[in-house]
C-alpha positions in Angstrom: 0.0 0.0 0.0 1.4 3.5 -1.1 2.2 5.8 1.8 -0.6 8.4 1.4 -3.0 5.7 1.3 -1.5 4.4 4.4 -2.0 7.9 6.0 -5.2 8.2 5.0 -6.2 4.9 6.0 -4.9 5.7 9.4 -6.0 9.0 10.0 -9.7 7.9 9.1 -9.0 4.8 11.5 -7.7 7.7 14.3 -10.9 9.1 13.7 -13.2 5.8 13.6 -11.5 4.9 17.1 -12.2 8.3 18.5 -15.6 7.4 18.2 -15.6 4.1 19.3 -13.7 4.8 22.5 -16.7 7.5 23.4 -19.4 4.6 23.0 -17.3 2.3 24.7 -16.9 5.1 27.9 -20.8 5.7 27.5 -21.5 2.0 27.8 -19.4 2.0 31.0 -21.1 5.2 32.4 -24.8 3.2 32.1 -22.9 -0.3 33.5 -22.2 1.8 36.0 -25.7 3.3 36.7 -27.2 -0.2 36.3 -25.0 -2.0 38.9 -25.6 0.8 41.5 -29.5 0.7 40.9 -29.7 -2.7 40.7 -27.1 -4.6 43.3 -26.8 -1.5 45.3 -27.4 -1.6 49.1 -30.9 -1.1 49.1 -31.1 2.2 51.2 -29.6 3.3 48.5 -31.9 2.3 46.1 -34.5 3.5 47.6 -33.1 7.0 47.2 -32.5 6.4 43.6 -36.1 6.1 42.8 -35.7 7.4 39.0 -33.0 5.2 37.6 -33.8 5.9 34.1 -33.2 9.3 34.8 -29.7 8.9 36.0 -29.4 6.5 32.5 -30.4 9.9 30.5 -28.0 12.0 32.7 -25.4 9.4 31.9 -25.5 9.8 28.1 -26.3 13.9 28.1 -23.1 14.5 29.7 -20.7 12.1 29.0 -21.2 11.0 24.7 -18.3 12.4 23.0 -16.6 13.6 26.0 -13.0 14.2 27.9 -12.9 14.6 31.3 -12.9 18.3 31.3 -16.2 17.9 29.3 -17.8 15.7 31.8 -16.8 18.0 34.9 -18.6 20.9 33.0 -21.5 18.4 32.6 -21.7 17.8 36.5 -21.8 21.3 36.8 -24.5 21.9 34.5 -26.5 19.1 36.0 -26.0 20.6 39.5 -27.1 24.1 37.7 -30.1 22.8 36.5 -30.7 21.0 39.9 -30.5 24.2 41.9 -32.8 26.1 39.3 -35.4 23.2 39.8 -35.4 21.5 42.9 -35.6 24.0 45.6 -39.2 25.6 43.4 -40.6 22.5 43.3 -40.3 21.8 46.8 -41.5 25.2 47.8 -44.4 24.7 45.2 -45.6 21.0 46.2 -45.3 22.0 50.2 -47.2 25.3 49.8 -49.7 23.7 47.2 -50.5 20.3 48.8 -48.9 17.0 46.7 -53.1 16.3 46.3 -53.6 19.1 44.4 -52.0 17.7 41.8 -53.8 15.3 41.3 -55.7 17.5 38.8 -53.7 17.4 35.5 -54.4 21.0 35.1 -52.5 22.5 38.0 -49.6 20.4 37.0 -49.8 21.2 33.8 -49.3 24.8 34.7 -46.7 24.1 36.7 -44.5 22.4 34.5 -45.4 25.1 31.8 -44.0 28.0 34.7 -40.8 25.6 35.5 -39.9 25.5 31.7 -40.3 29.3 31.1 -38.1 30.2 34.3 -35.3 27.7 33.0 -35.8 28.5 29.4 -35.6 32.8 30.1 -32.0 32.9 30.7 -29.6 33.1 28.4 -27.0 32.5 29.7 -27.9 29.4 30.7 -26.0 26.5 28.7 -28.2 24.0 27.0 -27.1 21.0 28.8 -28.3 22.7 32.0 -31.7 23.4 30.0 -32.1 20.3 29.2 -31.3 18.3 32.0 -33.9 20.8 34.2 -36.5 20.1 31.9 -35.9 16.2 32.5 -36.7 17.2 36.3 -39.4 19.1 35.7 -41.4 16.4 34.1 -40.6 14.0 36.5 -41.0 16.2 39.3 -44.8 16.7 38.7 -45.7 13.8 36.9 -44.9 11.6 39.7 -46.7 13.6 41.7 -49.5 13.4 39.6 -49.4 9.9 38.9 -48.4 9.3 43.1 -50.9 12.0 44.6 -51.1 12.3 48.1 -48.1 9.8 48.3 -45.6 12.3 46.8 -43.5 13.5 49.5 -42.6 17.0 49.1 -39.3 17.2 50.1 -38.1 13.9 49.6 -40.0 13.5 45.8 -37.5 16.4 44.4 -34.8 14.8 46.5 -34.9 11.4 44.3 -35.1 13.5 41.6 -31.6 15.6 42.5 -30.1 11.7 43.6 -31.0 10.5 40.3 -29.2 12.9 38.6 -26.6 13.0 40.5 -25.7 9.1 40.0 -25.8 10.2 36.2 -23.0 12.6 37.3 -20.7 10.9 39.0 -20.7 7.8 36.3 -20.3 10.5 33.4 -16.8 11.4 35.1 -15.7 8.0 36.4 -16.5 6.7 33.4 -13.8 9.6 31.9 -11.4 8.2 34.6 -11.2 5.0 33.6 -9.4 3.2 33.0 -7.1 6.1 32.0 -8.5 9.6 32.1 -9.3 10.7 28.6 -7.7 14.2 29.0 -9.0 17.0 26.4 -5.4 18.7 26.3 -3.7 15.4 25.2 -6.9 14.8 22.4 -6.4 18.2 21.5 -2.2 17.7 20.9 -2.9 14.9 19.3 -5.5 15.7 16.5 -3.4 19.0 16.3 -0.8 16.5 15.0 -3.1 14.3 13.1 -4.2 17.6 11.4 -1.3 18.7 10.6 0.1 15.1 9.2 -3.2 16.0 7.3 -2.8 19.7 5.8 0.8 18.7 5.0 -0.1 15.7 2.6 -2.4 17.7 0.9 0.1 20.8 0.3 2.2 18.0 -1.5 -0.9 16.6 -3.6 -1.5 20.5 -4.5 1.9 21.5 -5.1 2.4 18.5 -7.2 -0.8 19.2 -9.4 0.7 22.7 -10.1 3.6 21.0 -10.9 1.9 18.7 -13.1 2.5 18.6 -17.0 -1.1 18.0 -18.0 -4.1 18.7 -16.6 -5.3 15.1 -16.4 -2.6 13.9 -14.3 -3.0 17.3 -11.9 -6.9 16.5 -11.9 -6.1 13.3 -10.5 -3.7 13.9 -7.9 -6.7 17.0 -6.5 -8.8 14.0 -6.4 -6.3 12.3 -4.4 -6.6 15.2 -1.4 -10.4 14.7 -1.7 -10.7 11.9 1.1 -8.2 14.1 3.7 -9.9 16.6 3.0 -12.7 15.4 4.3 -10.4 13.9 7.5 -8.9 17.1 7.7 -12.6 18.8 8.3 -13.4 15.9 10.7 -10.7 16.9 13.2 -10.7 20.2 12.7 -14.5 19.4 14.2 -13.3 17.0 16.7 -10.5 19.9 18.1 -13.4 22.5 18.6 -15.6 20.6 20.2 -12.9 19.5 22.7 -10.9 23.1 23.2 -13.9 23.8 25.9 -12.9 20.9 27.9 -9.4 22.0 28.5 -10.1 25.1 29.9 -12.5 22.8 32.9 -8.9 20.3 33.4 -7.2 23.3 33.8 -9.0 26.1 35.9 -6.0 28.6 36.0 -6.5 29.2 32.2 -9.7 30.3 32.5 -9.1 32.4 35.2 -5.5 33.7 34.5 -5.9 34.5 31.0 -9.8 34.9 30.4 -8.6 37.1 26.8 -6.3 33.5 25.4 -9.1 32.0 23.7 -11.7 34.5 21.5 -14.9 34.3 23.2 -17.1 34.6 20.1 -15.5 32.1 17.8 -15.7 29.7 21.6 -19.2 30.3 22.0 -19.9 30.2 17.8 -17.8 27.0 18.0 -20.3 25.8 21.5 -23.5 26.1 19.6 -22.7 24.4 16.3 -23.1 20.7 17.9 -26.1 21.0 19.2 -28.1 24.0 18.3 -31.3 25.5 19.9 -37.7 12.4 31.1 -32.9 23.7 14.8 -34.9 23.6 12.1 -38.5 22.3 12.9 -39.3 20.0 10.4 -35.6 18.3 10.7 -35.2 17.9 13.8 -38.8 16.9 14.3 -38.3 13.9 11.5 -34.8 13.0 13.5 -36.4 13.1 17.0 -39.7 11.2 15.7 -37.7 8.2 14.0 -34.9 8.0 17.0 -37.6 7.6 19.4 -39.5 4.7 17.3 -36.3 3.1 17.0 -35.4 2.9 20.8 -39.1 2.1 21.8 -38.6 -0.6 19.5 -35.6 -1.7 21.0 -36.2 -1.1 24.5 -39.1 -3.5 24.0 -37.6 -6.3 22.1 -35.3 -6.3 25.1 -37.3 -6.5 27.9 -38.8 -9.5 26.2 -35.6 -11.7 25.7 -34.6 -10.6 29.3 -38.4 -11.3 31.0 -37.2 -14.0 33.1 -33.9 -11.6 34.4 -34.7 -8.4 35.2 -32.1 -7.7 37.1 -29.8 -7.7 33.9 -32.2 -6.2 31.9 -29.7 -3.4 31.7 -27.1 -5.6 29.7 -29.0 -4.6 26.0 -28.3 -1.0 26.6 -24.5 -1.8 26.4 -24.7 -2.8 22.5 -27.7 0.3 21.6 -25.2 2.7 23.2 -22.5 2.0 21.0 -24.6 2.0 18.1 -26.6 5.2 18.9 -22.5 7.0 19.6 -22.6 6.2 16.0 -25.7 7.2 14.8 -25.1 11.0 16.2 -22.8 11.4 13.6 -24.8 10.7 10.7 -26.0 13.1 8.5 -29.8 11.7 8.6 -30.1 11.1 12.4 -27.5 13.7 13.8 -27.4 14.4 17.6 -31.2 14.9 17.6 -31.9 11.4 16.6 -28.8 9.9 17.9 -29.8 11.4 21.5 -33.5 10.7 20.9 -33.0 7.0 19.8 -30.5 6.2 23.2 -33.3 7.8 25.3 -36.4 6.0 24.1 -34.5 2.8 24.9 -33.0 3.8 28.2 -36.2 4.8 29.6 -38.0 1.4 29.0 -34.9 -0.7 29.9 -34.1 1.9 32.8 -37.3 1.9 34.2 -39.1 0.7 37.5 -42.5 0.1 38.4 -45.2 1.2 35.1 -46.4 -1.7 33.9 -45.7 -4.2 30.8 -43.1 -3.1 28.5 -45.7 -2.7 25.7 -47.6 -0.9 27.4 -44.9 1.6 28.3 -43.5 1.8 25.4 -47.0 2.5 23.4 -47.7 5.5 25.8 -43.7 6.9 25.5 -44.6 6.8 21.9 -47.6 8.6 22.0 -46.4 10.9 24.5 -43.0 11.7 21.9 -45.5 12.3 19.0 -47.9 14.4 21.1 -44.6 16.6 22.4 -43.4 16.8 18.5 -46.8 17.4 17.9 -46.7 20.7 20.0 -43.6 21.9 18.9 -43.9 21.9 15.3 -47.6 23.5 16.0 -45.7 25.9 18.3 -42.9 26.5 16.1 -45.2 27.4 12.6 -47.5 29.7 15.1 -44.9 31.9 16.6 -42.0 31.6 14.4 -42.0 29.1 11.8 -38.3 27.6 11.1 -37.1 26.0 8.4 -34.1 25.2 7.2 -34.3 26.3 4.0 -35.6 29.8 5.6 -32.7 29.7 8.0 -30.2 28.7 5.5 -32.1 31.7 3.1 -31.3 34.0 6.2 -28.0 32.5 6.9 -26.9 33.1 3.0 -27.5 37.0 3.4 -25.3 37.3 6.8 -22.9 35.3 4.7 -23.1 38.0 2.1 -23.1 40.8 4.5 -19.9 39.7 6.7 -18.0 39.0 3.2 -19.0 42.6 2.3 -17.6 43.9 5.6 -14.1 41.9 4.7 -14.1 43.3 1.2 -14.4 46.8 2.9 -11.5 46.6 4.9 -9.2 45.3 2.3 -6.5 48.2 2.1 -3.4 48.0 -0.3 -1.3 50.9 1.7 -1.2 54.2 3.7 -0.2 57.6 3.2 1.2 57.4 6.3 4.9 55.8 6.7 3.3 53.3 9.2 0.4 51.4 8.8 -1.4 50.1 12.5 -1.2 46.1 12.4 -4.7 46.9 14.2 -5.8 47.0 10.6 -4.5 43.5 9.5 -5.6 42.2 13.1 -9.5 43.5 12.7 -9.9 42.2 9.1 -8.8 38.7 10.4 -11.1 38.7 12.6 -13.7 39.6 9.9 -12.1 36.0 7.9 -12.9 34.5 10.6 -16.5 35.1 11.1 -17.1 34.9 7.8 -15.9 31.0 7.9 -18.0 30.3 10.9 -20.9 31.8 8.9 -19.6 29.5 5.7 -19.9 26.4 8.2 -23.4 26.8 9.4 -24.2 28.5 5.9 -23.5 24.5 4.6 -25.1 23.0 8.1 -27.9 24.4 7.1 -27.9 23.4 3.2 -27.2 19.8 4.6 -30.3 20.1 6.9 -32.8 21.7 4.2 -31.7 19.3 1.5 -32.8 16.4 3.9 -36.3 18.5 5.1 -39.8 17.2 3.5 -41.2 20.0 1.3 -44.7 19.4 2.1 -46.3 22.2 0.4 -43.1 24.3 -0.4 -41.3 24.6 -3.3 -38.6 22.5 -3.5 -35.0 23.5 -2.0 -32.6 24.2 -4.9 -29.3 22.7 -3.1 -27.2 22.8 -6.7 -27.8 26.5 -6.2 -26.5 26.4 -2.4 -23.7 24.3 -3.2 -22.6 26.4 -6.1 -22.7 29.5 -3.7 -21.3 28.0 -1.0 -18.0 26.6 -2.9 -17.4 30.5 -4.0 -17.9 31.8 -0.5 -15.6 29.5 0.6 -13.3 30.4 -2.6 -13.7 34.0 -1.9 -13.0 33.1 1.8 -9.7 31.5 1.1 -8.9 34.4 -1.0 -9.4 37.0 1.4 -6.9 35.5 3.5 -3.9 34.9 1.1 -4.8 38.7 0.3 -4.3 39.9 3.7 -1.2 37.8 4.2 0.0 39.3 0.9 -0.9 42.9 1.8 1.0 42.9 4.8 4.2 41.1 3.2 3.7 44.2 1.0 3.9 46.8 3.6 6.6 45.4 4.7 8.1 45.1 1.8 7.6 48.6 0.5 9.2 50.5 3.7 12.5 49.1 2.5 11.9 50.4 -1.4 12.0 53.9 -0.6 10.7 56.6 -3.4 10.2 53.6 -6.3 7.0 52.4 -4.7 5.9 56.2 -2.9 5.2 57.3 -6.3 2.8 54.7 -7.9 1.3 53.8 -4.8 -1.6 56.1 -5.2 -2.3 54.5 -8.5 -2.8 51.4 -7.2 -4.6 52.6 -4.2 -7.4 54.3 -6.8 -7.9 50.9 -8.3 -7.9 49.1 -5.0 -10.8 51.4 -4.3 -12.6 51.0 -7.3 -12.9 47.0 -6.9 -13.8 47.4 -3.3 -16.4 50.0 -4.1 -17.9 47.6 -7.0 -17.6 44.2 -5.3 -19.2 45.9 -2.2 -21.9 47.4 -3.6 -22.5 44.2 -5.5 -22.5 42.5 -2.0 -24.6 44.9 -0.1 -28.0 44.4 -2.7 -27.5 40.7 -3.3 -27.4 40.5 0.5 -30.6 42.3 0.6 -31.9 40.2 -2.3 -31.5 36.8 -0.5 -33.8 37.6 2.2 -37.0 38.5 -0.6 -39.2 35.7 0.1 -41.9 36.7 -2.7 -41.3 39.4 -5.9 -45.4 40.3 -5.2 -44.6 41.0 -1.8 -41.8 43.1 -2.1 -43.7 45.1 -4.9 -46.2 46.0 -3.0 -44.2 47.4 -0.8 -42.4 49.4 -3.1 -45.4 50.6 -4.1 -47.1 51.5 -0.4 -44.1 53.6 0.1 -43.7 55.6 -3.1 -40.1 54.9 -4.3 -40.6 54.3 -7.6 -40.1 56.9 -10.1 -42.7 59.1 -11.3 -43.7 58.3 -14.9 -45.5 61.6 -14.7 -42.6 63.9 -13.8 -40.3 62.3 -15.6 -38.1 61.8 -12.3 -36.0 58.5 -13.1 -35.0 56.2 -10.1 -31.5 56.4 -8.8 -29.8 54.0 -6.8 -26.3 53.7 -5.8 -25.6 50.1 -6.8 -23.5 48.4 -8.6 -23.3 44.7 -10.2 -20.5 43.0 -11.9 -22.4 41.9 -14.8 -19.7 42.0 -17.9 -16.1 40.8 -18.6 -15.1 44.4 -19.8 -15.9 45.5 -16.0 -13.7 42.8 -15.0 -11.2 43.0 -17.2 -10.8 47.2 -16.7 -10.2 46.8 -12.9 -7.6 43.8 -13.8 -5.8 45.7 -16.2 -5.6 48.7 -14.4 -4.1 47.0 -11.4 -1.5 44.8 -13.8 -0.2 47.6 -15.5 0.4 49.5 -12.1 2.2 46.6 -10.7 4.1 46.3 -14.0 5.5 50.0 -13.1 6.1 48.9 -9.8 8.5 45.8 -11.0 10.0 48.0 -13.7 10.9 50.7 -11.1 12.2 48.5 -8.0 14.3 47.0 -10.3 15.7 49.8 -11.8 16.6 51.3 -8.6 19.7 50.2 -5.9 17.3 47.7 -3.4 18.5 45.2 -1.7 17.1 41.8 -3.8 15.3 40.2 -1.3 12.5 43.4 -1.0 12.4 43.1 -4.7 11.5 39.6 -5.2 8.9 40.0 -2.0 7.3 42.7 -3.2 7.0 41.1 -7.2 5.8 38.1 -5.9 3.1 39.9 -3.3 1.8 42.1 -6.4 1.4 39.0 -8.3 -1.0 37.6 -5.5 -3.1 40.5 -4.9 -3.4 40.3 -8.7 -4.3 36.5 -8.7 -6.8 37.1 -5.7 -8.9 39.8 -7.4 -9.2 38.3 -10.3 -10.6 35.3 -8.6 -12.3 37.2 -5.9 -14.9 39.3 -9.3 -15.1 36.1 -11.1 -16.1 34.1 -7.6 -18.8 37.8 -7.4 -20.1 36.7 -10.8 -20.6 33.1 -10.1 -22.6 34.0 -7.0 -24.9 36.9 -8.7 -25.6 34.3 -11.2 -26.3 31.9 -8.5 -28.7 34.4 -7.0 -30.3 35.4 -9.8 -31.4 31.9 -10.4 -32.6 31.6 -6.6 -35.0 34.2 -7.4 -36.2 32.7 -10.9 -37.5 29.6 -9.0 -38.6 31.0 -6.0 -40.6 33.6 -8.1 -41.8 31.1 -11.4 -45.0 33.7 -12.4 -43.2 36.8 -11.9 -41.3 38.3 -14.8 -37.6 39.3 -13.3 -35.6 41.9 -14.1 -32.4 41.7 -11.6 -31.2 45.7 -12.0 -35.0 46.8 -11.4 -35.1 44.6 -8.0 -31.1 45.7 -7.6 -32.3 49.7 -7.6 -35.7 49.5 -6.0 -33.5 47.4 -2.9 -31.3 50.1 -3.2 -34.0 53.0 -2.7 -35.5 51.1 0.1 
């Protein structure tokens, strides 16, 4: 087998045992639970009167986790029992626990609970979701229990419950070697950079190449890291929380190391807010038939042993560790899936497993039910509205890059403040790339019911020149500021034709961000009609009568000539720039930096207008099909946006 194969071979196997070592620690966390429910003295037991609870706990906090990850998780757990807990006790002691026998009351209750944990923002979603667990639980078992619920101690099994979850979530991380984040981060950091090195080789020998067949085939070769490079780039965000929880004098010592936006950006893309609606609602409804299914067909084999009933969860687990990282299931139907069969297996004392496991079902579909209803009353969520949305942010951020993009100063200095802030842009406009294609993944996979169909060849083509233009940006920012550099050492050669340059500089931001700023506005028009009829409530249009044209300040790079000026333009000035440097006394090595950096910013604007065309065109035809009665004319929507 040829080396890169090997590599790639191994780093997908890296990456395959990655996973399998979290199933294998979640298994052990729920072997845990079991045996401590089950064989535990029976005091004990007695206080752990929600076991399937503590299974749930178990599998929130500990799937793809390091130990730092699973101390944050017993914090959140203890979070959420503080925010839950202490209420309910207040609430069943001053109401009476026979008051609730009326489904009403607790209905109302549970609706209160959920709004108070629900409010804060601030409040991570791990917390959220272990509280609403509680909350169910809380007041259903006094419902179900009545004047039997004990009003301190009810809450108290509750809090135990979870707290077993806890404790097996970080033992499990312990053993039988802690699975530290800082060493999984060091050592996908090398696996990712074994990685980006191969490929550099692939690309640099396809530029190499002779023909392009044999340089077509060796991109196609960087194709599958590619894809492994992405895969640990994911992995090593999802873990850099966890190191900051192993090592508590990072966080507090230097709260400014890490950027707390991209941190938090990089928290939420996981998982995203006992999301778009229609997806998540599909994943949720088919993970929780699945583990139903499951749960049941084991607690027949295992009738005649109940005490081992447990045992079947050991095998789901591993599976379900998998099925979070599929693209039809994700961490919705992954989670949803583990839970419908924990809760049967898990369970104590309601009845046959049929039984159970018919009334979980109908309970998941009423809940789903609810949301969707709840989600297309108040704010009905998509994905391909939220990847519609998520498209013009895209847009706008890239416009806000484009804007900063400055060649050189009249002053002798320029602030590296300058370079410093417009990486920062780069940056947010990859995370907005990332969930820009989350979303196109998620709406490709969404029924259309009575929609029009999503147009994913339109969102892939738009999303490979963002992420073109993206890439662009950045080797044009590393080149600018290798040309400051570069230029302090020329002296007088590059003073004089620097102002030349700086005029067409302008000129291409000026187009390309004027272009940006209506297409931005564009993607959000949901109907032509719509938008017409707004135009024409507000009197924008020009008056036929008076003869008063429209005018608009916009600008779209429609034509090759437009192109080609702004290219040309910019050549020739560089070309003066060579001819100059060289015919002056400077010192080689400025020379040959600053003709290679000209060449660059040369290369990247031409790619950055025709990546600007592709995406107009891309656009346009968005509109077509959202639009198929209305007769389109792009620079009359382009103007009247504008006026707007």
């Amino acid at each position: 087998m040829p080396a890169r194969a090997m590599m790639a071979a191994d780093q997908a196997w890296a990456v395959w045992r990655r996973r399998l070592g979290s199933a294998f620690r979640t298994a052990l966390a729920c072997a845990m639970v079991g045996c401590i429910t089950l064989y535990g003295p029976s005091s004990l037991q007695n206080q752990l009167a929600f076991p399937a609870f503590s299974y749930v706990t178990a599998v929130i906090i500990v799937s793809d986790a390091t130990l730092g990850d699973s101390v944050r998780g017993c914090w959140h757990a203890l979070y959420a029992t503080v925010q839950v807990v202490p209420p309910s006790m207040l609430s069943l002691w001053v109401l009476g626990p026979a008051r609730f026998s009326s489904v009403g009351l607790a209905a109302i209750m549970v609706a209160l609970s959920a709004f108070a944990v629900a409010l804060p923002e601030s409040t991570h979603l791990m917390a959220k979701r272990i509280a609403f667990g509680q909350i169910v639980i809380v007041y259903v078992g006094a419902v179900i229990h009545g004047d039997q619920t004990g009003a301190v101690m009810h809450p108290l099994h509750v809090a135990s419950s979870t707290a077993l979850g806890a404790f097996a979530s970080v033992l499990a991380l312990l053993l039988p070697y802690p699975r530290l984040a800082c060493c999984e981060v060091r050592k996908l950091c090398r696996l990712y950079a074994e990685n980006a090195s191969e490929r550099i080789n692939l690309f640099m020998k396809a530029f190499c190449a002779q023909d392009n067949p044999t340089a077509v085939e060796t991109i196609s070769q960087a194709k599958p890291l590619a894809e492994t490079g992405t895969k640990f780039l994911q992995s090593i965000k999802l873990i850099q929380e966890g190191v900051m929880w192993e090592r508590p004098n990072i966080r507090l010592l230097k709260p400014g190391s890490l950027n707390p936006g991209e941190r938090l950006q990089e928290m939420e893309m996981p998982i995203r807010g006992r999301q778009a609606t229609f997806t998540v609602a599909n994943a949720r409804a088919q993970g929780t038939a699945m583990g139903s299914v499951y749960g049941v067909v084991g607690c027949f084999i295992f009738q005649r042993f109940s005490d081992i009933r447990f045992l079947p969860l050991l095998p789901w687990i591993i599976f379900t560790s998998f099925l979070r990282h599929s693209s039809m299931y994700g961490q919705a139907g992954g989670i949803s899936a583990v839970i419908g069969a924990l809760l049967i297996l898990g369970r104590k004392g309601y009845g046959s497993p049929g039984e159970f496991a018919i009334a979980r079902l109908t309970e998941a579909f009423i809940g789903l039910f609810c949301f969707i209803m709840v989600e297309l009353l108040l704010q009905p969520t998509r994905a391909v509205n939220l990847a519609k949305s998520q498209l013009s942010q895209t847009l706008g951020t890239l416009r806000e890059c484009i804007e900063e993009v400055v060649l050189c100063s009249r002053q002798k200095e320029m602030p590296t403040s300058i370079f410093q802030a417009l990486r920062e842009k780069q940056n947010r406009l990859k995370a907005h790339i990332t969930e820009l294609e989350l979303f196109t993944g998620q709406a490709e996979l969404e029924p259309d019911f009575w929609f029009l169909p999503f147009r994913v060849a339109c969102y892939s083509k738009l999303l490979r020149s963002l992420s073109k233009m993206a890439d662009l940006l950045h080797f044009m920012n590393y080149s600018m500021e290798l040309l400051l550099q570069a230029s302090q050492r020329c002296g007088p050669a590059w003073m004089e034709i620097q102002e030349h340059m700086t005029t067409d500089l302008d000129i291409f931001r000026k187009n390309v961000a004027s272009s940006l700023k209506c297409l931005e506005k564009i993607a959000l028009i949901k109907s032509l009609t719509v938008f017409e009829k707004e135009f024409q409530d507000k009197k924008i249009n020009h008056n036929l009568e008076l003869g008063k044209a429209l005018k608009a300040n916009v600008c779209i790079l429609s034509t090759d000539e437009e192109e080609e000026k702004i290219l040309n333009s910019f050549l020739q000035h560089s070309t003066e720039v060579t001819d100059q440097i060289h015919s002056n006394q400077i010192e080689e090595e400025p020379k040959s930096q600053m003709v290679l950096c000209l060449s660059a910013l040369g290369f990247c604007i031409s790619g950055l207008m025709r990546e600007m065309k592709d995406i107009e065109r891309e656009i346009r035809e968005l509109i077509r099909w959202d639009n198929p009665t209305c007769c389109i004319n792009f620079y009359e929507i382009c103007h009247k946006i504008d006026s707007l």
